[in-house]
C-alpha atoms as a printed R data frame, in Angstrom:
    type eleno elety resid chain resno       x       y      z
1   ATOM     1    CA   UNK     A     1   0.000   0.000  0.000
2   ATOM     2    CA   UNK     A     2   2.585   3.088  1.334
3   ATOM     3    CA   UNK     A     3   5.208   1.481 -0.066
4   ATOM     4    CA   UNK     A     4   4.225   1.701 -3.735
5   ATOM     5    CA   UNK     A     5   3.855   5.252 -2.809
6   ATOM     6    CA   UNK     A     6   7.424   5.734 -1.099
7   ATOM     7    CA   UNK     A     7   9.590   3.608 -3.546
8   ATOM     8    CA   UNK     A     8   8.068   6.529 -6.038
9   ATOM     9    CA   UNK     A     9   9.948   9.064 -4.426
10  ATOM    10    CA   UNK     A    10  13.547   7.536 -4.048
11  ATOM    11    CA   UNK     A    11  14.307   9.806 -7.282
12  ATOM    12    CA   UNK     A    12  13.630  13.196 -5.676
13  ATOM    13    CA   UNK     A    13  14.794  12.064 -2.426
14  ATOM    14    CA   UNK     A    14  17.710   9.818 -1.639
15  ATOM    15    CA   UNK     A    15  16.250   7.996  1.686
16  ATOM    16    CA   UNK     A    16  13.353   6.579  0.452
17  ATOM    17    CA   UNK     A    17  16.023   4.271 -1.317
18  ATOM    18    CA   UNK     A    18  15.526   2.408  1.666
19  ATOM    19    CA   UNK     A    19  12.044   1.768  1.103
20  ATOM    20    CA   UNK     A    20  13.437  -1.278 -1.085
21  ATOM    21    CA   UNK     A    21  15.356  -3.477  1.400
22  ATOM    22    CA   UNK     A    22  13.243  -5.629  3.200
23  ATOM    23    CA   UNK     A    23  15.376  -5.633  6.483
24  ATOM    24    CA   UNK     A    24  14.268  -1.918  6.889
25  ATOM    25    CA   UNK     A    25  10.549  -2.057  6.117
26  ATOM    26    CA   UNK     A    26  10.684  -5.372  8.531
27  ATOM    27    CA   UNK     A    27  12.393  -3.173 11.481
28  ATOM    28    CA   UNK     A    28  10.054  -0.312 10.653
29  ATOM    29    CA   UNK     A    29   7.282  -2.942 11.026
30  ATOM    30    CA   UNK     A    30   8.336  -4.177 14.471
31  ATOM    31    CA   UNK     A    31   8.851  -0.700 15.800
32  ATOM    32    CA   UNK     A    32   5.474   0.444 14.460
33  ATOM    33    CA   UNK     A    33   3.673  -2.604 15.838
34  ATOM    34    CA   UNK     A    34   5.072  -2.209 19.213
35  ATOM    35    CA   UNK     A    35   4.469   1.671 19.276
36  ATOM    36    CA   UNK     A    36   0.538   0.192 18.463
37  ATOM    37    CA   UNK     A    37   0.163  -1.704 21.385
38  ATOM    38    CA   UNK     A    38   1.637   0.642 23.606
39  ATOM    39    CA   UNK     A    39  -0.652   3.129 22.144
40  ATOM    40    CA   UNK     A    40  -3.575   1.767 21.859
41  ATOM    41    CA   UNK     A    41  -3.259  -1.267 24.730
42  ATOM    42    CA   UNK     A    42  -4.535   1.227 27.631
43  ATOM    43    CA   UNK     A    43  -7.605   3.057 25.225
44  ATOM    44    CA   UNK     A    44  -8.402  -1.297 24.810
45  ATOM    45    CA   UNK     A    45  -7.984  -2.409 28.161
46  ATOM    46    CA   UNK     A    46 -10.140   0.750 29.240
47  ATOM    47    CA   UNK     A    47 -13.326  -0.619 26.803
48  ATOM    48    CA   UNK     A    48 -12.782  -3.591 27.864
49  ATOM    49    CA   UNK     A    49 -13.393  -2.877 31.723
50  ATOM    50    CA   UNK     A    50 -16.315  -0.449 30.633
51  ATOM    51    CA   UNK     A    51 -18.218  -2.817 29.319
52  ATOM    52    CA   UNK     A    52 -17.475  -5.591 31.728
53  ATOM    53    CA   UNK     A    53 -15.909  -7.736 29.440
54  ATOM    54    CA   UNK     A    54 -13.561 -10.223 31.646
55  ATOM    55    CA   UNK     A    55 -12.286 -13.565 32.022
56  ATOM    56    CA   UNK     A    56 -14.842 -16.548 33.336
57  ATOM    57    CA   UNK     A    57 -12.117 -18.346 35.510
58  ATOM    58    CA   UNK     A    58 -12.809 -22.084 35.335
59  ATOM    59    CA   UNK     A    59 -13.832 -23.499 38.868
60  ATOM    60    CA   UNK     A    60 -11.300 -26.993 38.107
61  ATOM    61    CA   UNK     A    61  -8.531 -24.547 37.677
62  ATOM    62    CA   UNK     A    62  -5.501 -23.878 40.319
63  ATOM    63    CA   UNK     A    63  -7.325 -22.052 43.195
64  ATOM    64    CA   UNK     A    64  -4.711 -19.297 42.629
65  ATOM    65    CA   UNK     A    65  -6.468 -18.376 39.655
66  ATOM    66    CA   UNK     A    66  -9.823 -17.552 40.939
67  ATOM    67    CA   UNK     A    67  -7.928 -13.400 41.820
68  ATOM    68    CA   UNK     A    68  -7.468 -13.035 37.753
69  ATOM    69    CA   UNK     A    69 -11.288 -13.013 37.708
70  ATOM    70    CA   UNK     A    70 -12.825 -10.275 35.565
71  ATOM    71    CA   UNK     A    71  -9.365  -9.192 34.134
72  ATOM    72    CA   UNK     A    72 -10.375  -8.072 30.954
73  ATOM    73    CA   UNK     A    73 -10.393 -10.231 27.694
74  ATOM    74    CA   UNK     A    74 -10.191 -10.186 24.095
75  ATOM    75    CA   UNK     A    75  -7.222  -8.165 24.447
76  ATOM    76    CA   UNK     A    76  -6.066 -10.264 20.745
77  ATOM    77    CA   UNK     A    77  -7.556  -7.287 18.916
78  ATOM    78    CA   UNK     A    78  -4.227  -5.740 20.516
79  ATOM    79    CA   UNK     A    79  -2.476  -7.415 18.403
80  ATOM    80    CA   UNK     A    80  -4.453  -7.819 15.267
81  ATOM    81    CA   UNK     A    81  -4.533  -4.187 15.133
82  ATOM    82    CA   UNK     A    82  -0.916  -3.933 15.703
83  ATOM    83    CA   UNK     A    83   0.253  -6.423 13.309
84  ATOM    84    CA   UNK     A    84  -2.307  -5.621 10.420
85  ATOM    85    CA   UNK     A    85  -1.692  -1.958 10.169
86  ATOM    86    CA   UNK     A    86   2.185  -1.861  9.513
87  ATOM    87    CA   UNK     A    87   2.134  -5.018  7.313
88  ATOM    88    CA   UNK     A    88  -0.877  -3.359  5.409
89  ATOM    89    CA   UNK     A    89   1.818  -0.197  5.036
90  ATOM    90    CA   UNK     A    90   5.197  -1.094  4.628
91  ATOM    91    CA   UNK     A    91   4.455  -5.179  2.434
92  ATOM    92    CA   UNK     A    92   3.511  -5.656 -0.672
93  ATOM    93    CA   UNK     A    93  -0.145  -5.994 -0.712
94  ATOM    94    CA   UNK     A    94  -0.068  -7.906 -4.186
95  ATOM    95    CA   UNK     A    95   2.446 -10.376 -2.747
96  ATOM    96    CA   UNK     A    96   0.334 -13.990 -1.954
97  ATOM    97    CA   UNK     A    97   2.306 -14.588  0.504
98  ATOM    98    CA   UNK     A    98   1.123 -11.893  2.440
99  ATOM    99    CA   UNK     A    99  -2.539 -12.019  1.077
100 ATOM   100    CA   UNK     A   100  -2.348 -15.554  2.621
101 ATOM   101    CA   UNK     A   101  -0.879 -14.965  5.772
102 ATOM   102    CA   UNK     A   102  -3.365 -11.954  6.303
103 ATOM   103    CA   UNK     A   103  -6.357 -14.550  5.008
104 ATOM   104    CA   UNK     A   104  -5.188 -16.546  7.828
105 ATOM   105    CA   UNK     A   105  -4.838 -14.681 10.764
106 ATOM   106    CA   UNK     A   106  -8.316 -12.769  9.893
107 ATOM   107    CA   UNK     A   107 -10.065 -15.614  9.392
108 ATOM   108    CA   UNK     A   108  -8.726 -17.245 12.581
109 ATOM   109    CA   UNK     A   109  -9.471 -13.891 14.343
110 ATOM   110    CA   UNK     A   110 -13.034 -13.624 13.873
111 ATOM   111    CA   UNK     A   111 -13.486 -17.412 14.711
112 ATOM   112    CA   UNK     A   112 -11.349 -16.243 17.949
113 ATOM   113    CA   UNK     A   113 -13.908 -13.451 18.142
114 ATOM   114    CA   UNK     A   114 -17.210 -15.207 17.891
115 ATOM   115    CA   UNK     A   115 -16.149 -17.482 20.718
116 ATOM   116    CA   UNK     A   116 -14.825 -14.851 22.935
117 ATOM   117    CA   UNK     A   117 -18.238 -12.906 22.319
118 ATOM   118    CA   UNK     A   118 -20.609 -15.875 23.202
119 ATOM   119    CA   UNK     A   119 -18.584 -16.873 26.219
120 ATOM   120    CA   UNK     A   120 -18.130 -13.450 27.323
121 ATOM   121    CA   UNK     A   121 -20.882 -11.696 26.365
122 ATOM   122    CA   UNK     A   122 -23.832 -13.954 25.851
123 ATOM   123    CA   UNK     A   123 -22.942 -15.767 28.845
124 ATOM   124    CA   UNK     A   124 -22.413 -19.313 27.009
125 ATOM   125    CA   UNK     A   125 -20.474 -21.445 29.091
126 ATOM   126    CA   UNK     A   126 -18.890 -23.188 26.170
127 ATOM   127    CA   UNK     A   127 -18.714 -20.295 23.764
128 ATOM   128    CA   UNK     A   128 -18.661 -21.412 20.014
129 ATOM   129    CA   UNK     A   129 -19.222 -25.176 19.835
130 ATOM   130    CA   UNK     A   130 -15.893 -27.143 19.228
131 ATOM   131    CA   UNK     A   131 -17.066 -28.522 16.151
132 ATOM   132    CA   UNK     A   132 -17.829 -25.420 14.610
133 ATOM   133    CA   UNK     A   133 -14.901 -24.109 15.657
134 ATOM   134    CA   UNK     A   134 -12.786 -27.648 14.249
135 ATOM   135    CA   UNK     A   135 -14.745 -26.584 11.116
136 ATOM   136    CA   UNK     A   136 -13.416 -22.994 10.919
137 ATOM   137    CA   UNK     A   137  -9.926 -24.473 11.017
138 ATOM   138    CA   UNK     A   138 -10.605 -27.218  8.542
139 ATOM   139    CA   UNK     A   139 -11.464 -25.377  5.965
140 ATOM   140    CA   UNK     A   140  -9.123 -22.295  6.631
141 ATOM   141    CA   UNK     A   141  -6.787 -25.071  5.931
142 ATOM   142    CA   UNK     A   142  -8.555 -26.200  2.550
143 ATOM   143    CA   UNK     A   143  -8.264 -22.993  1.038
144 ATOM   144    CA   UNK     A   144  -4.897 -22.302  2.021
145 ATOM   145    CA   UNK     A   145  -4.044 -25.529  0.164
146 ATOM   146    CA   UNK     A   146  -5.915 -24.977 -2.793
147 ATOM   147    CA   UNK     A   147  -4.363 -21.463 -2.488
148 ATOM   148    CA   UNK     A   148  -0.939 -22.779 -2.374
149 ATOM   149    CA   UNK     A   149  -2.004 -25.654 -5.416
150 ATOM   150    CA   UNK     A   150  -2.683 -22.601 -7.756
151 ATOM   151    CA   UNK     A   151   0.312 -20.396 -6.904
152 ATOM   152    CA   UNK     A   152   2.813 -20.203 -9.548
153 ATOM   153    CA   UNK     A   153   5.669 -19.850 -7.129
154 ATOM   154    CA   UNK     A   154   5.137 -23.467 -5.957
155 ATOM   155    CA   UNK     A   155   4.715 -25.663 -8.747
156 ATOM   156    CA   UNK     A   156   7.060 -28.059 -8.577
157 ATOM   157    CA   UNK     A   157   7.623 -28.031 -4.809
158 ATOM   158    CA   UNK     A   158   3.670 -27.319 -3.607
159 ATOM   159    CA   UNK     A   159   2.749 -31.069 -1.936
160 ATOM   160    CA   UNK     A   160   6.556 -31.128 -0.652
161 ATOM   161    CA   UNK     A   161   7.961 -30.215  3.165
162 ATOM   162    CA   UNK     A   162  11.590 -30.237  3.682
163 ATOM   163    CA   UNK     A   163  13.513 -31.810  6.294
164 ATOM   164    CA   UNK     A   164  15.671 -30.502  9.171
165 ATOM   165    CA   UNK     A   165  19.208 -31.098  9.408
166 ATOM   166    CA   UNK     A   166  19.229 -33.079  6.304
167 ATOM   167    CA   UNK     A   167  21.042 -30.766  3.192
168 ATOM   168    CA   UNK     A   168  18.008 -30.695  0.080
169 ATOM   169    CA   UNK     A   169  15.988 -33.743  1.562
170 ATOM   170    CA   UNK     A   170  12.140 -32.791  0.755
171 ATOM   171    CA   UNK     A   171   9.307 -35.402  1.493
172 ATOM   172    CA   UNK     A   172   6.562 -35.419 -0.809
173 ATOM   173    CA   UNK     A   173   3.174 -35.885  0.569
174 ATOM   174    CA   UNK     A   174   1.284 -35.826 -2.412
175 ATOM   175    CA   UNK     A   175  -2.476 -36.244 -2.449
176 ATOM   176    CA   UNK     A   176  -1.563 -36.249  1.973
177 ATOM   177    CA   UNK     A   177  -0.316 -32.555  2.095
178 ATOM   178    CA   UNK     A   178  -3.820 -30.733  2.339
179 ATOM   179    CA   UNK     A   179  -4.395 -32.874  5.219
180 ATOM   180    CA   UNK     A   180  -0.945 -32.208  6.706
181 ATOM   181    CA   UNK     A   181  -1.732 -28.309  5.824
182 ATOM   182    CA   UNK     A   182  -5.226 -28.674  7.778
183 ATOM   183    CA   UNK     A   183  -3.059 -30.648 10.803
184 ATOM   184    CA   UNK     A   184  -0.748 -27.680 11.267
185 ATOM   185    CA   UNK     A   185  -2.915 -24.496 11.226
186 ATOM   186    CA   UNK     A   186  -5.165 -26.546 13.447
187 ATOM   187    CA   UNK     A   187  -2.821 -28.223 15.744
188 ATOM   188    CA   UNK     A   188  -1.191 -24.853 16.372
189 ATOM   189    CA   UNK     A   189  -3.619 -22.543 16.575
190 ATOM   190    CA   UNK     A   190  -5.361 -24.765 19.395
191 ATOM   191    CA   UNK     A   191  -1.656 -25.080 21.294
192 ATOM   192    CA   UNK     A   192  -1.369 -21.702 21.332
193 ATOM   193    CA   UNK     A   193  -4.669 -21.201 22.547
194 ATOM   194    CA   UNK     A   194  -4.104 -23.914 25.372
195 ATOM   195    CA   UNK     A   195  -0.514 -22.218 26.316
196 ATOM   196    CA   UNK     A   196  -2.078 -19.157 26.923
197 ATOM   197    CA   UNK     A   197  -2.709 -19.956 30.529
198 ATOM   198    CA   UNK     A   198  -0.472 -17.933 32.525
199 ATOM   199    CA   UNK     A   199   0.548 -13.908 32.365
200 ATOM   200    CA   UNK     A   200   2.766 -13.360 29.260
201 ATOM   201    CA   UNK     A   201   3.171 -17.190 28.877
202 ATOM   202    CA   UNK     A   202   1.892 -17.298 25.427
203 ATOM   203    CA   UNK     A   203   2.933 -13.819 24.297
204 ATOM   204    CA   UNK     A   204   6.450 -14.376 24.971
205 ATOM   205    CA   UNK     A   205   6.584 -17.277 23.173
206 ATOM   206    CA   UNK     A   206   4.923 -15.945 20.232
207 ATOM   207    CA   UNK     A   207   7.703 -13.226 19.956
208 ATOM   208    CA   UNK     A   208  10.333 -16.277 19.956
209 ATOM   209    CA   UNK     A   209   8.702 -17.949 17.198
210 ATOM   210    CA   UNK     A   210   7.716 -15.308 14.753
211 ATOM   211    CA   UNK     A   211  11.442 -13.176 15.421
212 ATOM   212    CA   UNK     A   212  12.791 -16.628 14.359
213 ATOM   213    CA   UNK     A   213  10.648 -17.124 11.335
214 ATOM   214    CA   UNK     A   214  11.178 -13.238 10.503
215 ATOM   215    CA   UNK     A   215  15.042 -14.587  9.694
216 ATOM   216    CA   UNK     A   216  13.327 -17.731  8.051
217 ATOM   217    CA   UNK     A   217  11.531 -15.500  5.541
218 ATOM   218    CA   UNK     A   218  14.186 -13.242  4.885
219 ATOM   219    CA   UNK     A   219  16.748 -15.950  3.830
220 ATOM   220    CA   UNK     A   220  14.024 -18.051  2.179
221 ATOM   221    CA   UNK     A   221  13.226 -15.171  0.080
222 ATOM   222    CA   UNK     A   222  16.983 -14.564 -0.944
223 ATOM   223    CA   UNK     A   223  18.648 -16.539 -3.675
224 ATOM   224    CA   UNK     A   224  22.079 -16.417 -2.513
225 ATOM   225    CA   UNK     A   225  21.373 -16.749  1.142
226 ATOM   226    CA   UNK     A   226  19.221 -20.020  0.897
227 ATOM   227    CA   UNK     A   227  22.095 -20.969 -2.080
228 ATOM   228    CA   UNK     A   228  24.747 -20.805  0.751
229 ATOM   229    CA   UNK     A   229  22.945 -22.558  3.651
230 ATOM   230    CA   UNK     A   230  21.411 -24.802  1.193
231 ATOM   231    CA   UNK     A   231  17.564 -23.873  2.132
232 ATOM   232    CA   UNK     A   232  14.673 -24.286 -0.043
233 ATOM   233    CA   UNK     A   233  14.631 -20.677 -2.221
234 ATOM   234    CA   UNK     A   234  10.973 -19.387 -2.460
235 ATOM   235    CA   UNK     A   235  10.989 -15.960 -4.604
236 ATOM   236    CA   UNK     A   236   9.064 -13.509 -2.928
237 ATOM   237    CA   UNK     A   237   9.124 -15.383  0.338
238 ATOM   238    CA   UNK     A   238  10.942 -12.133  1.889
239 ATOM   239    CA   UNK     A   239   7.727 -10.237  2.193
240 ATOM   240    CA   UNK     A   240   7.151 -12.640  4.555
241 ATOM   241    CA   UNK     A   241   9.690 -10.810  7.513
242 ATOM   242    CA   UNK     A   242   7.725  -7.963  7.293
243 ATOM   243    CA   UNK     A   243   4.566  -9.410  8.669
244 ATOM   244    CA   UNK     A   244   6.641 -11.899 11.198
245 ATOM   245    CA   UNK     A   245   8.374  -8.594 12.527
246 ATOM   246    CA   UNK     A   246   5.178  -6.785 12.847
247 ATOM   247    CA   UNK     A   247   3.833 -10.006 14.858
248 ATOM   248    CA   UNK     A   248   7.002  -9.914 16.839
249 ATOM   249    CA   UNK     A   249   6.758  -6.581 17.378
250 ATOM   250    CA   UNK     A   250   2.903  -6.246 18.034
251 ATOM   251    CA   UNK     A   251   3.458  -9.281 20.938
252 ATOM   252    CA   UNK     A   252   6.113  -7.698 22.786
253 ATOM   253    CA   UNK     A   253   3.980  -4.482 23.042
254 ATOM   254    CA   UNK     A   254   1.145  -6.256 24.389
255 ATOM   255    CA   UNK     A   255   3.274  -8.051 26.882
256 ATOM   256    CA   UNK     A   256   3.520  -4.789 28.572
257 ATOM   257    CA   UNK     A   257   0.010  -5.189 29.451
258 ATOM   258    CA   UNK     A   258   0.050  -8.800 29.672
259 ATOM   259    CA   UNK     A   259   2.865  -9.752 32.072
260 ATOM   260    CA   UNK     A   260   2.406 -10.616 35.629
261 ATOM   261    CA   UNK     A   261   0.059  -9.393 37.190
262 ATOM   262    CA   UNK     A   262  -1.954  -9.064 33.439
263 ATOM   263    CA   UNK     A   263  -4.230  -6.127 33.190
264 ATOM   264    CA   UNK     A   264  -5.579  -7.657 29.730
265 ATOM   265    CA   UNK     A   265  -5.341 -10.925 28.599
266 ATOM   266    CA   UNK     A   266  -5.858 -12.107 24.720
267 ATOM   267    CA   UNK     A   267  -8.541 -14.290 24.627
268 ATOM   268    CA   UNK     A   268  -9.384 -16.664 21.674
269 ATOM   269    CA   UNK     A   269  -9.348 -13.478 19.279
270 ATOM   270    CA   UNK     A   270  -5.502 -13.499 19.921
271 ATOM   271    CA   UNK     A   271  -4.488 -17.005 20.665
272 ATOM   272    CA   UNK     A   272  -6.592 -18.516 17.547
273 ATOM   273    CA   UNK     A   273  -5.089 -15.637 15.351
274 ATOM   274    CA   UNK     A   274  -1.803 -15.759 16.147
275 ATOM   275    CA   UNK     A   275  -1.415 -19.496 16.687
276 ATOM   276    CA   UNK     A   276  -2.742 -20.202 12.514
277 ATOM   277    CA   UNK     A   277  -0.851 -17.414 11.394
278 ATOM   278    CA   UNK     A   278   2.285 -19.118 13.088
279 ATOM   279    CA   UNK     A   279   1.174 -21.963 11.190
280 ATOM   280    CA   UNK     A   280   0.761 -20.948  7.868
281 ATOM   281    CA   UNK     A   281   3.968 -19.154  8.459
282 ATOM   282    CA   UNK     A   282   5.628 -22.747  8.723
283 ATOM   283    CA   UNK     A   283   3.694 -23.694  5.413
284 ATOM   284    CA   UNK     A   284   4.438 -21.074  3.551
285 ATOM   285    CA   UNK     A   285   7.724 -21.448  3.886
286 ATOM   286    CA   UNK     A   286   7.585 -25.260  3.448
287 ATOM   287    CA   UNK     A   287   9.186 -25.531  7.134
288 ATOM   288    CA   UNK     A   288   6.237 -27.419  8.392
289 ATOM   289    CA   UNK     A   289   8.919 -30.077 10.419
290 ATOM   290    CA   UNK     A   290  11.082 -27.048 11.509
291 ATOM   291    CA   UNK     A   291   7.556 -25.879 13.525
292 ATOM   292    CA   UNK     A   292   7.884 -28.680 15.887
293 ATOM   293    CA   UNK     A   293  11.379 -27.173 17.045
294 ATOM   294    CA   UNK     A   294  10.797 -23.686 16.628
295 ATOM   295    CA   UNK     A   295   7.495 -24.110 18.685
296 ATOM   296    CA   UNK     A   296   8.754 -26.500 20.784
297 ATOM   297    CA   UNK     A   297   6.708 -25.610 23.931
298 ATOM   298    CA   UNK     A   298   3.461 -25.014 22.479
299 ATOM   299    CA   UNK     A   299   3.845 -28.604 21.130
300 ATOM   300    CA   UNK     A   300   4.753 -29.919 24.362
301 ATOM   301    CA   UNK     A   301   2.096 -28.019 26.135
302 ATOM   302    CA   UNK     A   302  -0.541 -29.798 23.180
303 ATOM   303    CA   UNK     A   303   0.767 -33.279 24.049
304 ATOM   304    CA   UNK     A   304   0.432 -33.113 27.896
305 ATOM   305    CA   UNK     A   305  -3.001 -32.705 27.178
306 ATOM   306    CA   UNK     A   306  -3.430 -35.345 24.684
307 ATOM   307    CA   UNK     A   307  -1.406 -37.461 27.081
308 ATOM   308    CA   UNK     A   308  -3.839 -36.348 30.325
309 ATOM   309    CA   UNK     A   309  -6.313 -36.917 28.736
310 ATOM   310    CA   UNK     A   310  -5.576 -40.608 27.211
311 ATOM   311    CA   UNK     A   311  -4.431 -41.898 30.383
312 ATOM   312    CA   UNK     A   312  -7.507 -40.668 32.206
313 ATOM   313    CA   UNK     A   313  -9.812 -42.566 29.405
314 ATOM   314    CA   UNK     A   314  -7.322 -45.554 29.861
315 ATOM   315    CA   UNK     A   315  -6.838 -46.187 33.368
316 ATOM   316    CA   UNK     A   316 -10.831 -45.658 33.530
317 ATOM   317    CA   UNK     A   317 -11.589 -48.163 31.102
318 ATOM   318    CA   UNK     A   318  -9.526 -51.014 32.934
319 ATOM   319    CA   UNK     A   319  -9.737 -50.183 36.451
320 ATOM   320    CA   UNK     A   320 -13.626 -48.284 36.674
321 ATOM   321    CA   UNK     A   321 -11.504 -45.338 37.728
322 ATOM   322    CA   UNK     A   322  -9.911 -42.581 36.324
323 ATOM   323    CA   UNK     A   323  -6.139 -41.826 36.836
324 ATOM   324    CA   UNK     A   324  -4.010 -38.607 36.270
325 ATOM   325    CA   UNK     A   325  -0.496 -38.497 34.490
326 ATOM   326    CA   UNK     A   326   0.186 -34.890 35.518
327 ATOM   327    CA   UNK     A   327  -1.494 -33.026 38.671
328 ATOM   328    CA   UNK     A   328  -3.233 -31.164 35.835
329 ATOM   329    CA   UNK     A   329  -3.332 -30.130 32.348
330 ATOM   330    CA   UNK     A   330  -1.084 -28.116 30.376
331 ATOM   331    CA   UNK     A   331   2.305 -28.841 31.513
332 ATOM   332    CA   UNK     A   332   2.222 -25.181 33.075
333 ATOM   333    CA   UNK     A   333  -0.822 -25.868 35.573
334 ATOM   334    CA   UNK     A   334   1.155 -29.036 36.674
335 ATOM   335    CA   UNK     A   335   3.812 -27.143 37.527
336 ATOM   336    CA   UNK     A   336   1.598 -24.222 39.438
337 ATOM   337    CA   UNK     A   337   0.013 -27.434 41.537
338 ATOM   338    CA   UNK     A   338   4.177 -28.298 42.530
339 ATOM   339    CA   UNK     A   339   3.870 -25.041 43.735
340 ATOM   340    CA   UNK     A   340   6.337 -23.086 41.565
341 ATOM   341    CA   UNK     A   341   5.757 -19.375 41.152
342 ATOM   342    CA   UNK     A   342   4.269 -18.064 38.216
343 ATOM   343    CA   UNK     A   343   6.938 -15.711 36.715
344 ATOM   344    CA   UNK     A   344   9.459 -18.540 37.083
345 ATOM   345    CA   UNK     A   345   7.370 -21.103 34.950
346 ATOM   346    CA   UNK     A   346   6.556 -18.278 32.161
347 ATOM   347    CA   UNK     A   347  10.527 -17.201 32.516
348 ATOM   348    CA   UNK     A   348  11.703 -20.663 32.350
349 ATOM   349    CA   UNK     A   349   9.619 -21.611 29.380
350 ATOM   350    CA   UNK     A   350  10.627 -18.503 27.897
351 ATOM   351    CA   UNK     A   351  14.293 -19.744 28.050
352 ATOM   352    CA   UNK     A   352  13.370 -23.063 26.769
353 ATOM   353    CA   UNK     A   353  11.533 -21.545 24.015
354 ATOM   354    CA   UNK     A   354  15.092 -19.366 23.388
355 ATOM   355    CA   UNK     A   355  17.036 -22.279 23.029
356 ATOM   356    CA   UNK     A   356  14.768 -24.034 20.845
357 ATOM   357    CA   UNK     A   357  14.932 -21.101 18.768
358 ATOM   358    CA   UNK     A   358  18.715 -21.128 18.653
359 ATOM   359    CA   UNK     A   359  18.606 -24.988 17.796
360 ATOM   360    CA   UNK     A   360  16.247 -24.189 14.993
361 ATOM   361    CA   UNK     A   361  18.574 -21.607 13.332
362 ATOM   362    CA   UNK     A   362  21.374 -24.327 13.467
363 ATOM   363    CA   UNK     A   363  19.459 -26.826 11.654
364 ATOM   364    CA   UNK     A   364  20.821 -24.097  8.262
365 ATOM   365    CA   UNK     A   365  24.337 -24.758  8.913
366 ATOM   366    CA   UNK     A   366  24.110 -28.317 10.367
367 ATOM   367    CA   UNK     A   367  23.821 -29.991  7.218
């Protein structure tokens, strides 16, 4: 949008030269998107306590919970707002990278949205029904494949995923990759949505994952970068960093509001949103594998459930009586019940998510 407008001007005036380079419209993005949140995050957090709209604390949840009653919810429109506007400025809107991305975490949002308004506002226990909800994601991930299917820019490599740590090893799914595409966007968007249990858990980790898939983008999108660490090249792929920087950026700036003790926290409108467009960041970039590393903890927070929730239905199927692996479900309430402080399980998965991040950058060079 702007930046057809700005690269116009690089005759008459020297510095919009910079305009072109990717790595400046990407910093621009993150500083922008941060300078949202900040902005906007109190003017939010304000409607948000006028019209009563706060969290419904679930009465099986650690007792210590039950004070973060009424903080105020939906606070993802923080972040929407602050990720849309400087991609929307400073990316190139005719890109379909970015038109897919955007498609994505839109789509996601409003889903995110709906339930947040029925639980929250309509008083529904459950908010939007699961299946409905399963149903959103499923066929968010249908288009995007049928997207992807038509895109010149991926038609020799559009059923294939590549392979970490192995140098030009791609797996081809075949007639299987629309239902991988539909595994990822929903098996991320719903950890990300289960991860955000604690202040500035999720949001934290969110800034991890996109910073890293900002540098994924960039050298994706570059010929002799990918050439060198012997990457899968994707022209165009570069546009990409702008709207992972702007995601970076628009988390951190809404962990000022978020961390402990949160005076907003994201609801389903952020966690949904952000969690597909992480996502379809990783399949986009045919790093679909790479996800499990980069979002290492949001996986592992996914399988504790998965794992609770198995053993329960086991153990009550051959003794009459349900059993439970952890003290609860995600990994972070487990720890809560062992009685560690808050900030030190969202600081200590933050580090863990650091290092995973580190690890996944090495995967380039460890070939």
């Amino acid at each position: 949008m702007l930046i057809e407008f700005l690269t116009t001007l690089k005759d008459s005036f020297s510095f919009f030269n910079l305009f072109q380079y990717i790595t400046f419209r990407s910093g621009l993005s993150a500083i922008i998107a941060l300078l949202i949140s900040f902005i906007i995050g109190p003017w939010v957090i304000h409607i948000l306590h006028k019209n009563q709209i706060g969290e419904e604390i679930r009465l099986s949840g650690p007792e210590t919970h039950m004070k973060k009653r009424g903080t105020p919810t939906m606070g993802g429109v923080i972040i929407l707002t602050a990720v849309l506007l400087p991609t929307l400025l400073f990316s190139k809107i005719n890109s379909p990278f970015i038109q897919i991305i955007l498609f994505a975490t839109i789509w996601m949002g409003f889903i995110g949205f709906l339930d947040d308004y029925l639980k929250i506002i309509k008083k529904l226990k459950k908010g939007l029904i699961a299946r409905y909800k399963m149903a959103g994601q499923i066929t968010l991930g249908c288009i995007i494949s049928y997207w992807i299917f038509q895109l010149p820019e991926y038609s020799i490599i559009s059923t294939k995923t590549t392979v970490p740590f192995l140098k030009n090893v791609e797996i081809d799914l075949g007639l299987l990759y629309p239902l991988m595409v539909i595994i990822v966007i929903t098996g991320t968007s719903n950890a990300v949505n289960l991860t955000d249990g604690l202040d500035g858990l999720a949001a934290g980790l969110l800034a991890i994952c996109f910073t890293v898939f900002s540098a994924v983008a960039y050298i994706s999108g570059r010929i002799d970068f990918s050439n060198y660490l012997n990457i899968l090249y994707l022209p165009g792929a570069g546009e990409l960093a702008i709207f992972s920087s702007a995601m970076a950026g628009a988390c951190i700036g809404y962990l000022w509001y978020n961390s402990h003790p949160a005076e907003v926290f994201m609801g389903d409108t952020g966690s949904l949103s952000s969690g597909a467009a992480l996502g379809t960041l990783a399949i986009l970039l045919k790093k679909e594998l790479l996800l499990f590393i980069i979002g290492g903890v949001f996986v592992w927070e996914a399988l504790t459930v998965i794992i609770q929730v198995s053993y329960f239905r086991l153990t009550k199927m051959s003794t009459g009586e349900g059993k439970r692996f952890f003290k609860m479900a995600p990994i972070h309430h487990h720890f809560e019940l062992s009685e560690w402080p808050e900030t030190k399980i969202v600081i200590r998965f933050w580090i863990i998510g650091l290092l995973l991040a580190l690890l996944s950058l090495t995967t380039f060079k460890v070939r």
